[in-house]
C-alpha positions in Angstrom: -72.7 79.5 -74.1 -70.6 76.3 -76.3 -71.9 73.2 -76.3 -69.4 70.7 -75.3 -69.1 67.5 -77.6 -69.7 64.2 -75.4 -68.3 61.0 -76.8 -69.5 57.9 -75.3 -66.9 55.2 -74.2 -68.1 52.6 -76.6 -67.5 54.9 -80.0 -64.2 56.1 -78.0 -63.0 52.4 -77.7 -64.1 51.5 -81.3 -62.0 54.4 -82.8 -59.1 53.5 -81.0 -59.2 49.9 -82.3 -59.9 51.1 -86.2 -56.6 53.5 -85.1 -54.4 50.4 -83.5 -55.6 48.3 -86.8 -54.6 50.9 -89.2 -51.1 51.1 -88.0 -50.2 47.6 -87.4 -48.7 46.0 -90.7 -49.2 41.9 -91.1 -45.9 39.9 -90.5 -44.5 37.8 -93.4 -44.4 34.4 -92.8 -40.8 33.1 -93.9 -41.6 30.0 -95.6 -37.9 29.7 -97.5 -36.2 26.3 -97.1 -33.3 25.5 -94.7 -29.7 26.7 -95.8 -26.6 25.2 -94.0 -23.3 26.9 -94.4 -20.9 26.1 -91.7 -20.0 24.1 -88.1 -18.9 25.8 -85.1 -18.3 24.5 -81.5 -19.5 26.9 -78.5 -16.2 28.3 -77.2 -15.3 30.2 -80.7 -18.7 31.0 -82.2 -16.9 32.6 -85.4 -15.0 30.0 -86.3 -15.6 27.2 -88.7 -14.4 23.6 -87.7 -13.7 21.1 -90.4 -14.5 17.9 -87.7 -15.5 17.0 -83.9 -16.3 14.1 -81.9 -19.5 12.1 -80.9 -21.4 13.1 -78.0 -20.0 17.3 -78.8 -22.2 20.7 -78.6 -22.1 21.7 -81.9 -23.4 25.5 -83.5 -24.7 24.6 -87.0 -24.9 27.9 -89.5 -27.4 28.7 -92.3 -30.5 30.5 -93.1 -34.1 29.9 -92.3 -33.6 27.4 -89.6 -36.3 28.9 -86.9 -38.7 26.1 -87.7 -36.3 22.9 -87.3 -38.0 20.3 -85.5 -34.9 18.0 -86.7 -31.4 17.4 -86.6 -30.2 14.0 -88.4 -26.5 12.8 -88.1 -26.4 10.1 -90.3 -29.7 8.3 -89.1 -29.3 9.1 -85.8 -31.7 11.7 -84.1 -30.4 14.6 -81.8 -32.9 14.5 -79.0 -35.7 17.1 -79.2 -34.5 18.6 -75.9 -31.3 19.0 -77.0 -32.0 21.2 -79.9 -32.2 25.0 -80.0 -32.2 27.6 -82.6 -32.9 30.7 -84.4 -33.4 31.9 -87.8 -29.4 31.6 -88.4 -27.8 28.7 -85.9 -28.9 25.4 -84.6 -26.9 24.7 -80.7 -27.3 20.8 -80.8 -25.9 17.9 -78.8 -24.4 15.5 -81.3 -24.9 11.6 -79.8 -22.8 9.7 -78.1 -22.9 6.8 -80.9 -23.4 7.3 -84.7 -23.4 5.0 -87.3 -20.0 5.5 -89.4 -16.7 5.9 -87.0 -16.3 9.4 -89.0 -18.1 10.1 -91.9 -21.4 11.3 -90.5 -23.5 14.1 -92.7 -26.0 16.4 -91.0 -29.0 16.9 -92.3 -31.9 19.7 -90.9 -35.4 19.7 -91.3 -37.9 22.4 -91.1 -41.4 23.0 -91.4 -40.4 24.2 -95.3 -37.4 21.5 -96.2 -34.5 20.0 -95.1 -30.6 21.0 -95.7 -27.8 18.2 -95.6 -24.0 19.2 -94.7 -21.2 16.8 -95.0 -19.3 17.1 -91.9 -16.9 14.7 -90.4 -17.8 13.2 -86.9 -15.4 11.3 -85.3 -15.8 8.8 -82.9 -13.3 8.8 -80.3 -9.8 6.8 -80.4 -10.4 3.3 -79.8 -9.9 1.5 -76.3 -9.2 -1.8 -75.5 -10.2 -3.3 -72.2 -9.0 -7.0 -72.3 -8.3 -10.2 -74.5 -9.7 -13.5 -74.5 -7.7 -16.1 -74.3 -4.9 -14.8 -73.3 -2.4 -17.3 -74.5 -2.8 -19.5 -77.7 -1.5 -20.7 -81.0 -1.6 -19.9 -84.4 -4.9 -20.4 -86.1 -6.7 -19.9 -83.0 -9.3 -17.4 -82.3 -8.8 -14.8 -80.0 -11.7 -12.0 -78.8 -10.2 -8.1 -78.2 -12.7 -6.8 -75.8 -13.1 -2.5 -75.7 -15.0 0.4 -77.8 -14.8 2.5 -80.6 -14.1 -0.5 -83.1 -16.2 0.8 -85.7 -14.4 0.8 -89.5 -11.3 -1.3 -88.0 -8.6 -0.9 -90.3 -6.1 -3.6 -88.8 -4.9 -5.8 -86.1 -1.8 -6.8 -85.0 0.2 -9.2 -82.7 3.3 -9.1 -82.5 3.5 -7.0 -85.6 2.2 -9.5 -87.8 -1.4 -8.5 -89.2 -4.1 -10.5 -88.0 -7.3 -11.9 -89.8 -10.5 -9.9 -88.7 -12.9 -12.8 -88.4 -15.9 -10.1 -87.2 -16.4 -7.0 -85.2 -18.7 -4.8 -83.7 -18.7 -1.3 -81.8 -16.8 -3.5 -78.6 -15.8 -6.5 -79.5 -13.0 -8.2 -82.5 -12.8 -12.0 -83.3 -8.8 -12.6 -85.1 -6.8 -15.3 -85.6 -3.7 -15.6 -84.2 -1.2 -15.4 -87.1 1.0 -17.8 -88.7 4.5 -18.3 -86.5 2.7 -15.8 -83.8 2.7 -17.3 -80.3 3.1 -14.2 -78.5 3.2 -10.6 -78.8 1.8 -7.1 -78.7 -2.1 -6.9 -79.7 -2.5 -3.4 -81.9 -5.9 -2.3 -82.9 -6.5 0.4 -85.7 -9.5 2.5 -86.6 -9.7 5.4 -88.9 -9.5 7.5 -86.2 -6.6 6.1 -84.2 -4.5 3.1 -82.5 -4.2 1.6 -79.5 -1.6 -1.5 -77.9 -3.0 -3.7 -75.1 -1.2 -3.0 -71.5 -1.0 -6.3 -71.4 0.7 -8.8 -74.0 -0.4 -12.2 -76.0 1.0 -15.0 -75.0 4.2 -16.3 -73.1 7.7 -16.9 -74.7 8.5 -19.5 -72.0 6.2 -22.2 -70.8 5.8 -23.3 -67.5 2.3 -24.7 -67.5 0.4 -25.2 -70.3 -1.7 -28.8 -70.4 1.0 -29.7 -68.5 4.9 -28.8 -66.7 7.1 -27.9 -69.8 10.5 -26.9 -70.1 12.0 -29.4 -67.4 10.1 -27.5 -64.7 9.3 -29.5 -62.1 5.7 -29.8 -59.2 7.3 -28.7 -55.1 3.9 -27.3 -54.2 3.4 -28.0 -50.2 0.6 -28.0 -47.5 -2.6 -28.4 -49.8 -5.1 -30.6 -49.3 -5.2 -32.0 -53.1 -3.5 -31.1 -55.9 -4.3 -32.0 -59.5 -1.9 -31.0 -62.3 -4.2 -32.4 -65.3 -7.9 -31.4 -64.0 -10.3 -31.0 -67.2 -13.3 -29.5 -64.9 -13.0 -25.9 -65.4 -9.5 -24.8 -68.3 -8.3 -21.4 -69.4 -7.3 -23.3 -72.4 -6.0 -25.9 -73.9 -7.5 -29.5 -72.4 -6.2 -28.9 -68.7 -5.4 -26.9 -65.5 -4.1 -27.4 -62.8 -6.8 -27.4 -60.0 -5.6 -27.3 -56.2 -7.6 -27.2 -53.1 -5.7 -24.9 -50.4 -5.5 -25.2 -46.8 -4.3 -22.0 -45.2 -1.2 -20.5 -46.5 -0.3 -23.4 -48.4 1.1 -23.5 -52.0 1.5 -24.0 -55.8 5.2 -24.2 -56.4 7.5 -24.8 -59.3 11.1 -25.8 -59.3 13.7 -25.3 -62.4 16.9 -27.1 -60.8 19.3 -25.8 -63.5 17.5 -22.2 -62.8 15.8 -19.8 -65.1 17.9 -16.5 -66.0 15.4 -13.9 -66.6 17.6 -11.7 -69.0 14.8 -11.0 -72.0 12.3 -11.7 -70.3 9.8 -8.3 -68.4 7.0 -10.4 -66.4 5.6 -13.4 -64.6 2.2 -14.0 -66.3 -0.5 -16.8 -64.9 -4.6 -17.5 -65.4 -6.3 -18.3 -62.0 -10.1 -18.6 -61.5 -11.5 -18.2 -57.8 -13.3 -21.5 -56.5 -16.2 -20.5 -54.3 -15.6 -17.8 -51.1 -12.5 -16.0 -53.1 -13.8 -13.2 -54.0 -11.3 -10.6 -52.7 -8.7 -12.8 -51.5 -5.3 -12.9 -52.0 -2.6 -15.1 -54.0 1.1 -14.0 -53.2 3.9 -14.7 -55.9 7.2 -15.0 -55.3 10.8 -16.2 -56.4 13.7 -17.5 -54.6 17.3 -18.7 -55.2 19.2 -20.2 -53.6 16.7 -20.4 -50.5 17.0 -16.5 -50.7 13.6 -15.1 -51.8 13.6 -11.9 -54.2 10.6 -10.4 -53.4 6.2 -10.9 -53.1 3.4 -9.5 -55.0 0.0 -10.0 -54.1 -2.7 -10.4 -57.0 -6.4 -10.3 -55.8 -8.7 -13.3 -56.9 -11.9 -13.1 -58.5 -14.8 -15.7 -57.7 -16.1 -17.9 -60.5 -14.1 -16.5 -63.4 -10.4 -16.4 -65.2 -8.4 -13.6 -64.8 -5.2 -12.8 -66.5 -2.5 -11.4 -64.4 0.9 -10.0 -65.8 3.1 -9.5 -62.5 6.4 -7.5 -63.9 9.1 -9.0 -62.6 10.4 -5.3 -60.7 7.2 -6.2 -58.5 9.0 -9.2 -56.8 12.4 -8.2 -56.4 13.6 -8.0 -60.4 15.4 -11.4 -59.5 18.4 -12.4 -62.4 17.7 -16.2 -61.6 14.7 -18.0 -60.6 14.8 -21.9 -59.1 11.4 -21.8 -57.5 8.3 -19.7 -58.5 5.9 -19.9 -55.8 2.4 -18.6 -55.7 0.7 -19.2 -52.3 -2.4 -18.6 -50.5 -2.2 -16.0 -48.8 -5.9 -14.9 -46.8 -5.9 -17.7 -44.4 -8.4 -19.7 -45.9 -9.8 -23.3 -47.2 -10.7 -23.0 -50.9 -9.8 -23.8 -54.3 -8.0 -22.2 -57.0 -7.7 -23.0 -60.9 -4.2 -21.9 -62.9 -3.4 -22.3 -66.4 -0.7 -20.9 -68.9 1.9 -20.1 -66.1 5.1 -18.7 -67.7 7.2 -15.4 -68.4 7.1 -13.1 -71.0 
């Protein structure tokens, strides 16, 4: 009779591990620094791009990149959750804002180095949102209001280039230049231009610190009116200030009428005295007791806006004897206006 061999679990589990040990080969730790070869963006994975704009999804190429704990563009961080990769690629979120409008380098680090490609990252095309003032003379300062002003290469009004004074990411301080009293206002970057929608200045006055150009004061049905008020001015050393009754209004006379051949808009300043936000101001022109047309423009309480009414908007009249702007909400307040003319 055979024997049978017993084998107790212990031994049985102790050969098994010496068998499991035997077979399983130690992984090499890649410790090579980071290589980086290319940029791609994440709808054509194959292709290399030469240049891309802030705030993108970018695919950065190379070799050894599975430990990057970094990505720098230019001294400014991606953020750690935006950041994946493997051995080969990087998928990373470049920032909204970088420090150079489009020279901005890329640079990786790893637990075992870092890797720097030059790479161009554009910031977008700039935009401008509004001037400040909007009417003035040469020598005078003027503030361009928008983004993406970083590396300005240029301003111009009225085609004539314009001293840069300062400027930031938003904001431009020029001088208006010599023999410039209205025009255009062009910004240039490196990465683009852009023209105001609405212009500098007025080439005929019909207030400005004061009625010019033989144009003369019909306004009706206010309760005051003051043509050379120095408590709140767009400009200058004066505005004209009225307190309103209901429907009544600011009105301008030119007896030996204004032709408005050359000429593409009605521009004012107003600033909304207390209770107007929201309210209306309706401009119109007449001749000849016939009116051309109205166009309301919406006040704004306890600040200046700019308004630039074409001329199409109220009837595209070819002669103007009164300009009338009246209130037109029904209610008791008062309005500021300064630097009243066409353009």
């Amino acid at each position: 009779m055979k024997k049978s061999l017993l084998i107790s679990p212990f031994a049985l589990c102790a050969m098994l591990f010496l068998l499991l040990g035997a077979c399983k080969k130690d992984k090499a730790v890649n410790t090579a620094p980071p290589t980086l070869s290319a940029v791609t963006n994440l709808n054509d994975r194959n292709t290399a791009i030469s240049s891309i704009g802030y705030g993108e999804w970018i695919v950065i190429k190379g070799t050894n990149l599975s430990t990057t704990y970094k990505v720098d563009f230019n001294g400014t961080l991606a953020k750690d959750s935006l950041i994946y990769g493997d051995d080969n690629t990087i998928t990373v979120k470049i920032p909204a804002q970088l420090t150079d409008p489009i020279n901005n380098p890329i640079t990786v680090t790893t637990k075992y180095g870092t890797a720097t490609l030059n790479f161009q990252i554009k910031q977008p095309p700039p935009t401008i949102t509004g001037f400040d003032p909007a009417a003035g003379n040469p020598g005078d300062d003027v503030t361009i209001n928008g983004n993406y002003f970083k590396g300005v290469t240029g301003v111009t009004i009225n085609g004539v280039n314009a001293t840069v004074v300062s400027s930031t990411q938003t904001e431009i301080k020029v001088k208006v230049p010599t023999g410039v009293t209205y025009g255009a206002v062009v910004v240039s970057t490196p990465v683009g231009t852009v023209t105001t929608d609405k212009t500098f200045g007025l080439k005929h006055f019909i207030y400005d610190d004061g009625l010019k150009n033989v144009w003369t004061n019909t306004s009706f049905s206010f309760t005051s009116l003051d043509l050379a008020n120095t408590e709140i001015v767009r400009r200058g050393t004066t505005a004209i200030k009225v307190v309103h009754k209901a429907f009544s209004a600011v009105r301008f006379r030119l007896v030996a009428k204004f032709p408005t051949a050359g000429y593409t808009f009605v521009k004012l300043s107003m600033y909304g005295g207390p209770g107007t936000q929201g309210k209306k101001v309706r401009v119109s022109s007449s001749n000849l007791g016939l009116t051309s047309g109205t166009y309301d423009m919406i006040l704004n309480e306890g600040k200046w806006t700019e308004y630039q009414v074409p001329l199409i908007n109220i009837g595209n009249p070819a002669i103007i004897e009164y300009l009338t702007f009246q209130e037109f909400s029904g209610i008791a307040a008062t309005i500021y206006i300064d630097d009243v003319g066409f353009y």
